[in-house]
C-alpha positions as CSV (number, residue, x, y, z in Angstrom):
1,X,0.0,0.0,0.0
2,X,2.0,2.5,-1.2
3,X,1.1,6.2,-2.5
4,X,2.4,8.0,-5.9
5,X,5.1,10.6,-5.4
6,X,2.5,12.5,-7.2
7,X,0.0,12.5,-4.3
8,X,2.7,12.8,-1.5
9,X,4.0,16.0,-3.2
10,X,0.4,16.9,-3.6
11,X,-0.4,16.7,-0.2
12,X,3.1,18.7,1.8
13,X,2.3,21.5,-0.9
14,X,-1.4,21.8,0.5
15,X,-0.1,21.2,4.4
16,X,2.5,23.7,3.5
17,X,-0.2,25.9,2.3
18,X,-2.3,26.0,4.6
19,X,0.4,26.5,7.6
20,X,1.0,30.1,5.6
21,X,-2.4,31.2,6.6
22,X,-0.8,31.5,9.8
23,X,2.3,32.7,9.3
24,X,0.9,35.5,7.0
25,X,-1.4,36.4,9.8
26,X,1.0,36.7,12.4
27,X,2.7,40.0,10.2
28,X,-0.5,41.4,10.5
29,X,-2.1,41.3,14.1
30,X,-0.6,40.2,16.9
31,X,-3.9,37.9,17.7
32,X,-2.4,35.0,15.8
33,X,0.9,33.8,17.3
34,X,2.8,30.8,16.9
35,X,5.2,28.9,18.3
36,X,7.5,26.8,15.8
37,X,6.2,24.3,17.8
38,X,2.4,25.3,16.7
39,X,3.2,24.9,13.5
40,X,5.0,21.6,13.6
41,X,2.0,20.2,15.4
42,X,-0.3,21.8,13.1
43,X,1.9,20.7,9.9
44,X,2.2,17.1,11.7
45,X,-1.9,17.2,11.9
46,X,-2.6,18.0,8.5
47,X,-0.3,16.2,6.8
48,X,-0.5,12.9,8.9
49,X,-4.5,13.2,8.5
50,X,-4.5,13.7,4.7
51,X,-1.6,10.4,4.1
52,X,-4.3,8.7,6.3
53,X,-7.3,9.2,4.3
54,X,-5.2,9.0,0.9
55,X,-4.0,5.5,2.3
56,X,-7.4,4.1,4.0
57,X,-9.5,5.5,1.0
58,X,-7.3,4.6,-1.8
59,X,-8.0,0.6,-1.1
60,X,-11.4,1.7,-1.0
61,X,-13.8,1.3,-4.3
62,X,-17.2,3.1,-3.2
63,X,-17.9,6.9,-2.4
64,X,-19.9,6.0,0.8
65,X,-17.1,4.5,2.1
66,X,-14.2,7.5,1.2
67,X,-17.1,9.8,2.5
68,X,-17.5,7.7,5.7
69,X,-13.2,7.5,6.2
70,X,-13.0,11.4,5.3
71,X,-15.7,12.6,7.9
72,X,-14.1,10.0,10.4
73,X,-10.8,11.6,10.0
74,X,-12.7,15.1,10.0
75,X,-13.8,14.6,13.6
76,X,-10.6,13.2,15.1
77,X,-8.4,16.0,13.6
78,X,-11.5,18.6,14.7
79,X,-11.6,16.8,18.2
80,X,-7.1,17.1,18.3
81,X,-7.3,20.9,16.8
82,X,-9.8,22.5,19.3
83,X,-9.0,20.4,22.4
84,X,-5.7,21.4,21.5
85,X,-6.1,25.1,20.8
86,X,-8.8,26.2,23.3
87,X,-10.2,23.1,24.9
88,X,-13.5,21.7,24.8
89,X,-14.4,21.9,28.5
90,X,-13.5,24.8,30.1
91,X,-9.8,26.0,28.6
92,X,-7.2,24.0,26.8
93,X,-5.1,23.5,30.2
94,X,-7.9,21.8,31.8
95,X,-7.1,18.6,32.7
96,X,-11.0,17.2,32.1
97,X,-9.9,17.6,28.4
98,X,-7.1,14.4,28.2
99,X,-10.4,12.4,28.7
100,X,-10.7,13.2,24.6
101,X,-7.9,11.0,23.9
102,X,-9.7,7.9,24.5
103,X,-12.4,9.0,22.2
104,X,-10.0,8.7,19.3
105,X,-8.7,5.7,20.9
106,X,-12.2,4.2,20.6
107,X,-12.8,5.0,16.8
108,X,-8.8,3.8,16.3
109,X,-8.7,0.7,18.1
110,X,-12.4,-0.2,16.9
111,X,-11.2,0.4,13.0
112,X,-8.1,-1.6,13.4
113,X,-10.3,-4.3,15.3
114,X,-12.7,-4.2,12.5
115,X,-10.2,-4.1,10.1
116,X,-11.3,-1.4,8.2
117,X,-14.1,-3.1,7.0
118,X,-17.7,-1.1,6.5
119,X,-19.8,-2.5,8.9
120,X,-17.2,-2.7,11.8
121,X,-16.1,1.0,10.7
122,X,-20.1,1.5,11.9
123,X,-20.1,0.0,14.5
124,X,-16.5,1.9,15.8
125,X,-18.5,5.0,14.9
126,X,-21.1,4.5,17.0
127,X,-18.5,3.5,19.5
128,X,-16.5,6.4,19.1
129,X,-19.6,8.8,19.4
130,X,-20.6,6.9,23.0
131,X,-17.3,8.1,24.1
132,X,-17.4,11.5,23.5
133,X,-21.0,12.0,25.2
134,X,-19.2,9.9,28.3
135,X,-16.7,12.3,28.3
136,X,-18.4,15.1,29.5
137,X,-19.8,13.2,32.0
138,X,-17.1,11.3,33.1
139,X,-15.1,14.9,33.6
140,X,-18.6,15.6,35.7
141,X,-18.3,12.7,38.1
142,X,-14.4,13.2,38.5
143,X,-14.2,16.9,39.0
144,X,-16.1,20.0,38.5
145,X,-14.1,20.6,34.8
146,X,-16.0,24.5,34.2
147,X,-16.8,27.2,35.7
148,X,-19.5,28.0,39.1
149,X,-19.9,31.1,37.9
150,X,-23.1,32.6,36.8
151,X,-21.8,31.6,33.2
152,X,-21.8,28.1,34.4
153,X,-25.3,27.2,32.3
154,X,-23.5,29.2,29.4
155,X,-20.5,26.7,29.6
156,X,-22.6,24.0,29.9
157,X,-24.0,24.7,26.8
158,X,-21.3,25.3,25.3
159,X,-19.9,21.9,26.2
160,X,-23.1,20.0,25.7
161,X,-23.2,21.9,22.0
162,X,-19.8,20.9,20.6
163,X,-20.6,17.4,21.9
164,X,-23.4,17.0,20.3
165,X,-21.4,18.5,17.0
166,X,-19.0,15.9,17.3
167,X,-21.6,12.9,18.1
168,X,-23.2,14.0,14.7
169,X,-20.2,13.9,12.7
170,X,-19.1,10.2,14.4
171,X,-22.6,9.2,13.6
172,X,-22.6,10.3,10.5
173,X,-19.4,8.4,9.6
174,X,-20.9,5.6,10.9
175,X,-24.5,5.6,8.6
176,X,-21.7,6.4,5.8
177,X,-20.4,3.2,6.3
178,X,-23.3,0.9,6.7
179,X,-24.3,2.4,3.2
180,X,-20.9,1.3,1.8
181,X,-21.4,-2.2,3.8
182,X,-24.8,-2.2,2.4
183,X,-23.9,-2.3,-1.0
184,X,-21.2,-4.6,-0.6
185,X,-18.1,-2.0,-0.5
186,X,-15.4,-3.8,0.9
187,X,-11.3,-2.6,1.1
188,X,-9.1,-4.0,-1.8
């Protein structure tokens, strides 16, 4: 399972790309600013999410199925980049936000369980979108993870809101690929 030079070069040229949004930013306002280390990360995530989907979807011979790998990958580089940049329960430095790590454990383990076939793909999905509702409630049970202000029903919200963003997009993954296991898709 190997990739043409073609699409390797392809994809540093987009990751590249898009890591000068940034940089060109950062000579105008002093809002954006990054570390080198920011943009390693942020190179690392873009580029090691794209070979991903070029790799998974390239054995792949039905649209349901890239679809279903492409908005899989979608969620877990969503669920990495804004943990990561501001945190998804209370700020990034909260430590109720590591619990998000075992979602994309879920949906990793449960893909290479099911060997990337479509209807175990589904059913890691599912899996996957479990996790990230328990998460928020987990972090609940442990420790108080935001605020007892009087913005604590706006922070709940906000948490309950981008949870239910990401269960949609793991779900949707997973109806993706019962469709391709459906009609029979199947990685060469």
């Amino acid at each position: 399972m190997t990739l043409p030079l073609k699409n390797l070069t392809r994809l540093a040229l987009v990751t590249a790309f898009l890591l000068l949004i940034p940089l060109v930013a950062m000579q105008f306002t002093k809002e954006v600013n990054w570390t080198l280390s920011d943009f390693v990360f942020a190179g690392g995530l873009v580029f090691g999410t794209g070979l991903a989907y070029q790799l998974i979807a390239s054995q792949a011979n039905g649209p349901a199925y890239r679809f279903g790998i492409g908005l899989a990958l979608a969620a877990g580089f969503l669920l990495i980049w804004v943990n990561g940049a501001v945190g998804l329960i209370g700020s990034e430095n909260n430590p109720a936000n590591l619990l998000y790590a075992g979602v994309l454990g879920v949906a990793a383990v449960g893909a290479l369980l099911a060997r990337f076939r479509p209807l175990g793909m589904a059913r890691a999905m599912v899996a996957a979108a479990l996790a990230q509702v328990a998460v928020p409630l987990l972090a609940l049970l442990i420790w108080r993870p935001w605020s007892t202000t009087a913005d604590e029903a706006w922070n709940t919200a906000q948490v309950l809101g981008v949870t239910g963003m990401f269960v949609v997009l793991w779900v949707g993954a997973a109806l993706l690929f019962r469709r391709a296991g459906a009609t029979g898709v199947r990685p060469a």
